[in-house]
ZAMARGU-4260 file (C-alpha; in steps of 0.2 Angstrom, whole numbers, plus 5000, padded with zeros to 4 digits):
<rodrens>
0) 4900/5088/5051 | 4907/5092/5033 | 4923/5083/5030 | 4934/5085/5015 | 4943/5069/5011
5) 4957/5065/4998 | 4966/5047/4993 | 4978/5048/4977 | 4981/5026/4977 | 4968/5012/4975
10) 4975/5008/4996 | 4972/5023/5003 | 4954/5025/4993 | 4949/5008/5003 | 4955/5013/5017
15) 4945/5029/5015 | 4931/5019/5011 | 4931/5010/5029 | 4933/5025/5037 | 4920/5035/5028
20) 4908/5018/5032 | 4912/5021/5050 | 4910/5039/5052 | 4892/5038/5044 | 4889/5027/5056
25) 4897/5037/5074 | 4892/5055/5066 | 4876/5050/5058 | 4873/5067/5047 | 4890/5068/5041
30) 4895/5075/5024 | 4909/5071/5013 | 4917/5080/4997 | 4935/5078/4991 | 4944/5067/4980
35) 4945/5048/4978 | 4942/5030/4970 | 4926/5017/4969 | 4927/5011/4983 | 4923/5029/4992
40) 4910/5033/4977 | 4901/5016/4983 | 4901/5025/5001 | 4893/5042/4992 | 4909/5053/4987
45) 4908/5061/4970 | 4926/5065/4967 | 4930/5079/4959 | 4943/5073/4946 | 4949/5054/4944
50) 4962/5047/4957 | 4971/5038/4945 | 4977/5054/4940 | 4988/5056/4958 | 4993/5035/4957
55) 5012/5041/4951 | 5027/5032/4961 | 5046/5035/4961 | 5053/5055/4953 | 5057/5049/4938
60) 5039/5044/4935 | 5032/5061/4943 | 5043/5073/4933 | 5033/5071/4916 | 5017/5074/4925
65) 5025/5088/4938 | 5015/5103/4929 | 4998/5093/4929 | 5000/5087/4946 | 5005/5109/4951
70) 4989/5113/4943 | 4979/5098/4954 | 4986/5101/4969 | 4981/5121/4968 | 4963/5117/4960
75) 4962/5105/4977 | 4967/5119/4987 | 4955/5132/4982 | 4941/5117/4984 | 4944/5116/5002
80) 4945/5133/5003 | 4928/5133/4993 | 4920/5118/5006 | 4926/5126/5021 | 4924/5110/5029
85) 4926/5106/5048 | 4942/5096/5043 | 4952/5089/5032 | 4956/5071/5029 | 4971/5066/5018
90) 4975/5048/5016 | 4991/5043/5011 | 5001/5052/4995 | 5009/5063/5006 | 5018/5073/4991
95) 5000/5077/4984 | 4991/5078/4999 | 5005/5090/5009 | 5006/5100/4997 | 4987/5103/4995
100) 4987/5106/5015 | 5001/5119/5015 | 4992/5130/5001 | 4975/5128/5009 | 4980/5130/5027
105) 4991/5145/5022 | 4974/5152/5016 | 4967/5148/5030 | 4976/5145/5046 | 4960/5138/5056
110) 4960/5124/5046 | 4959/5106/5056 | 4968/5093/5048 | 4972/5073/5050 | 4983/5064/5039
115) 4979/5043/5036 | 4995/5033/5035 | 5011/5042/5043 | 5023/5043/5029 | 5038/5032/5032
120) 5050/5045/5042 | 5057/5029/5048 | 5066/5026/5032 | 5071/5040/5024 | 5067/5056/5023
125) 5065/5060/5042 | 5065/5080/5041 | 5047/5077/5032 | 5039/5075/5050 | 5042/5094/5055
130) 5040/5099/5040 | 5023/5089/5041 | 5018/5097/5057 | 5016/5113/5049 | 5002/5109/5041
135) 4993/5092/5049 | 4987/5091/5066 | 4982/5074/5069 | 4988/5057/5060 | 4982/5042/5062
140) 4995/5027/5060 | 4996/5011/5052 | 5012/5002/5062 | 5013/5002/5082 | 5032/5009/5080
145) 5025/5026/5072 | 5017/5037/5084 | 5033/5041/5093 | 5041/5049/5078 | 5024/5059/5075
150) 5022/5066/5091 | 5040/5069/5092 | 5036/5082/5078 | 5023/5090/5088 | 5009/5081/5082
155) 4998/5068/5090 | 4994/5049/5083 | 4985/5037/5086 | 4989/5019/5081 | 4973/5012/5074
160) 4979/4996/5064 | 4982/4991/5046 | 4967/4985/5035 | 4975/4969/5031 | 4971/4961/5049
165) 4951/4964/5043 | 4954/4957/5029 | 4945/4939/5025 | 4957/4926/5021 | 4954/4909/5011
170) 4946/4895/5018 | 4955/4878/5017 | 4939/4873/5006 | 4940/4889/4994 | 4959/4885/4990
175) 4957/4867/4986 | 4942/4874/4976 | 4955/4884/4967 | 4966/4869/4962 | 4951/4861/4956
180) 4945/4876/4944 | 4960/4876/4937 | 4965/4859/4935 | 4980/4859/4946 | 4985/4843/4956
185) 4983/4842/4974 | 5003/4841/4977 | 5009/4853/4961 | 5018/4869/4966 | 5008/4884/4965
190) 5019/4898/4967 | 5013/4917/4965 | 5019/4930/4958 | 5016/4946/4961 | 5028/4961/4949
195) 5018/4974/4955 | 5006/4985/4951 | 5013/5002/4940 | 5017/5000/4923 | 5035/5005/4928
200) 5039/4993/4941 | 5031/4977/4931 | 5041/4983/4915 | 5057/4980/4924 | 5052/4968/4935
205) 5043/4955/4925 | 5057/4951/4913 | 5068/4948/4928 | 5055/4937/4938 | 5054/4927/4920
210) 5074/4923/4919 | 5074/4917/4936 | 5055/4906/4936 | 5062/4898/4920 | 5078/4892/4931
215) 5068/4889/4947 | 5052/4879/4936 | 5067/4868/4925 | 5066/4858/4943 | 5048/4861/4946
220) 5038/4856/4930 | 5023/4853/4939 | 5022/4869/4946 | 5011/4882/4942 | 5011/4901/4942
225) 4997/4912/4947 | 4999/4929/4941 | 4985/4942/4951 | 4984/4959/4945 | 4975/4976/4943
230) 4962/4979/4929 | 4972/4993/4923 | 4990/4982/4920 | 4983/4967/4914 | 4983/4968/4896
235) 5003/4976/4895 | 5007/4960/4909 | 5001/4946/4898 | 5011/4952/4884 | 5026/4953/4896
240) 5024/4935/4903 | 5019/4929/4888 | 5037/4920/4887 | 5038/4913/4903 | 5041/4896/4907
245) 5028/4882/4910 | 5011/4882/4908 | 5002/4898/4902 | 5001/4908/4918 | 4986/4909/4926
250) 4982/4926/4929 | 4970/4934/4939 | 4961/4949/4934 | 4955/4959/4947 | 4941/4967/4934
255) 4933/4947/4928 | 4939/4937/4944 | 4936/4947/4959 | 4945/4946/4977 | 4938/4931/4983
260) 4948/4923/4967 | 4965/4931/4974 | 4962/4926/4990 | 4958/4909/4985 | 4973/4909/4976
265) 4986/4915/4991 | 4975/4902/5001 | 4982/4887/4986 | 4999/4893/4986 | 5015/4886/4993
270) 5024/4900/4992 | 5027/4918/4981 | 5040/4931/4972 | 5032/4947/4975 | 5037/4966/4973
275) 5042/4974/4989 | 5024/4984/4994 | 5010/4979/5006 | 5008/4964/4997 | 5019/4956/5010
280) 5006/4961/5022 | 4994/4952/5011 | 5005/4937/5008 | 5008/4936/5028 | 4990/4936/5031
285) 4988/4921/5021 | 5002/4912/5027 | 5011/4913/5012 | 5033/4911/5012 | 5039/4923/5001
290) 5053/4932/4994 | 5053/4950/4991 | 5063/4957/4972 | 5062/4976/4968 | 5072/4988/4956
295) 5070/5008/4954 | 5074/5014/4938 | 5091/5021/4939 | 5089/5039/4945 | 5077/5033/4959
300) 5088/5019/4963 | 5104/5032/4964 | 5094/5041/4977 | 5087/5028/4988 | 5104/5022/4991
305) 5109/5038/4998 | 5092/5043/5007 | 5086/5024/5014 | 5091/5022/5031 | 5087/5002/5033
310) 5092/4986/5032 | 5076/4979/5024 | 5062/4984/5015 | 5050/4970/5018 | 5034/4977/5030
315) 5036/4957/5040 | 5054/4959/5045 | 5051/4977/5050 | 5035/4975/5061 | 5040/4957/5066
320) 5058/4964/5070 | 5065/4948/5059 | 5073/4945/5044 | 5064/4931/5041 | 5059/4935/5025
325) 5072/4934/5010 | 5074/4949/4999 | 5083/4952/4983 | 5083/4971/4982 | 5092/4984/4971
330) 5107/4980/4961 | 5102/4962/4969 | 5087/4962/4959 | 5095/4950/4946 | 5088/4932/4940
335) 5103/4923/4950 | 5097/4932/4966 | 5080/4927/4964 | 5082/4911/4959 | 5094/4903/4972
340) 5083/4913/4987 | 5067/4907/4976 | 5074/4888/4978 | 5076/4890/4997 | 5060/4897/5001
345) 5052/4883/4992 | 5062/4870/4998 | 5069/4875/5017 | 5058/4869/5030 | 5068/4878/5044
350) 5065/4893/5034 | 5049/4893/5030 | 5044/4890/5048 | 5054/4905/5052 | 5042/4915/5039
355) 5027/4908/5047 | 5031/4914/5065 | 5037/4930/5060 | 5020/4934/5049 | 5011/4928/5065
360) 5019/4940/5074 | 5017/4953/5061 | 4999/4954/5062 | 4996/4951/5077 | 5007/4967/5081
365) 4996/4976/5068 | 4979/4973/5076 | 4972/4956/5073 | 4956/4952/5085 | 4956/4969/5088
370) 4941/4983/5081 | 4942/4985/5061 | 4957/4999/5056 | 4941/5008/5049 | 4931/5009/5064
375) 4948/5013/5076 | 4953/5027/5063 | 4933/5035/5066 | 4935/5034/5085 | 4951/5042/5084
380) 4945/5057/5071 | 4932/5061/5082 | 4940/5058/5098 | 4953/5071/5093 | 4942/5083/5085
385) 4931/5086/5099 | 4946/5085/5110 | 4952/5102/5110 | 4959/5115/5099 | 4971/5109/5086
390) 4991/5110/5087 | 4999/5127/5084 | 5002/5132/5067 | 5018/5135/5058 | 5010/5144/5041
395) 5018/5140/5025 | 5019/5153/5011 | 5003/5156/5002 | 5005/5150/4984 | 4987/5147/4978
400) 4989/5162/4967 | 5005/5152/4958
</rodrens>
């Protein structure tokens, strides 16, 4: 089996890296081309141009790049076309990885196709299922409430988990272990903070999670912030916390300290301020309270406000079907926001018992003591593929030649 696989985010090229790991071992003799990170070169994909060049969020962020991102999504195309694979994987970045499927398919309508992570039609945006049909046949879900929406567009789904129940979690050992290395007192605060992981978002986030530490730590002088982030953003972070208030921040570099220093971390920590994102899904794993701050720059904000059909934005409430967890979102995103709801998650015992049932809930719901997500997406790849024929096609316009 030749399979043609594409992830555009550091998430989707792990999860394509389980799922890759899997398939090797169900279809022994498959063969992978396509697109992705390291953790899918460590499972023997050479990608044909770096992901980083697709890990662009929000359309104020995209437009600079729009013409680069045309010309890779028509070089993608005509690769597949070139491959002539048994199917098509996309994971995730639907505006890349539709776009790709609707050129290459429109060249090619016998083309099989499953899409990783259903976009979140359940939000905003909910014409882009049909729209999705036309060109992906199968998708494989991360969230128990989203198969219904898929198939209600004609495709089918399976619901095969979210890679955060696989996850390992800190041992009680491994956080006390934690403290110790970094000569934090057993009953001194350690609260995380997490502004994201775009340059964008932890430009205008960081400034504001500093205003409202400086009023929350002005209590707490004990207290200690961790600050975990990606290789790539660590150098323009430490210049933007440089400021903040009590000791120097510890942060964690995901390029010197490694995952079993993060989770070590979220295992030592009493509670967190974090960018909305799957971090909460992270942060829930770990048992961790937390409260939830995001911004758009202005023109993404204007249109979220418009497009965004819910209540909250925090993955916990939404799967647990709570609003357990405190959010400080938009126009709320301000220090005085974050502060006061900062204070409560710290300091409310009702409240923070509410957060731990609701994340109990949470991952239970997404597949905890259940198969990996890696191994349940394989089965269901396979399942489908040698299922039957794949759903009828509506054919988009052929633009390779554009």
């Amino acid at each position: 089996m030749r399979v043609f696989v594409i992830a555009g985010e550091p998430s989707g090229d792990a999860l394509g890296a389980a799922l890759m790991a899997a398939l090797k071992t169900l279809e022994p003799g498959v063969m992978f081309s396509g697109i992705g990170g390291a953790a899918m070169a460590g499972q023997g994909l050479a990608s044909r141009f770096p992901m980083s060049e697709l890990s662009v969020m929000g359309l104020a962020e995209i437009l600079p790049k729009y013409l680069h991102l045309k010309r890779r999504i028509r070089e993608t195309a005509r690769a597949i076309l070139h491959a002539a694979p048994d199917l098509v994987v996309t994971i995730d970045s639907p505006d890349f990885c539709l776009r790709v499927l609707a050129q290459a398919r429109a060249a090619n309508p016998a083309l099989r196709t499953v899409h990783y992570v259903a976009p979140t039609v359940w939000a905003w945006r909910p014409g882009r299922a049909a729209r999705m049909a036309r060109v992906v046949d199968h998708v494989l879900a991360l969230f128990p409430f989203e198969p219904p929406y898929m198939r209600a567009a004609g495709m089918s789904c399976d619901f095969v988990g979210h890679p955060v129940v696989a996850e390992p979690v800190a041992t009680p050992r491994q956080a006390r272990a934690f403290r110790t290395a970094h000569a934090i007192p057993a009953r001194a605060p350690v609260l995380l903070v997490l502004p994201g992981s775009r340059g964008g978002e932890i430009e205008r986030l960081a400034p504001r999670f500093g205003a409202a530490l400086a009023r929350v730590l002005a209590q707490r002088r004990d207290a200690r912030l961790v600050v975990p982030t990606v290789a790539a953003q660590a150098g323009r972070l430490r210049a933007l916390i440089a400021d903040w208030p009590g000791a120097p921040p510890i942060v964690l570099d995901a390029a010197t300290t490694g995952p079993a220093d993060k989770r070590a971390a979220f295992g030592a920590a009493n509670a967190a301020l974090a960018a909305s994102g799957t971090v909460s899904l992270e942060l829930a794993a770990a048992r961790v309270p937390m409260l939830i701050a995001y911004d758009f720059n202005p023109l993404t904000r204007f249109l979220v406000r418009r497009l965004v059909r819910l209540d909250s934005a925090t993955l916990v409430n939404l799967v647990s079907g709570t609003r357990a967890v405190p959010e400080c979102l938009l126009s709320d995103c301000t220090p005085d926001c974050i502060a006061g709801k900062l204070d409560r998650v710290l300091d409310d015992e009702g409240a923070r018992a509410a957060q731990f049932a609701a994340m109990d809930l949470t991952m239970d719901r997404l597949g905890r003591g259940m198969d990996p997500p890696g191994l349940r997406a394989a089965r269901s790849i396979l399942g489908w593929y040698r299922g039957g024929p794949a759903q009828p096609l509506h054919l988009a316009e052929n633009t390779l030649g554009g």
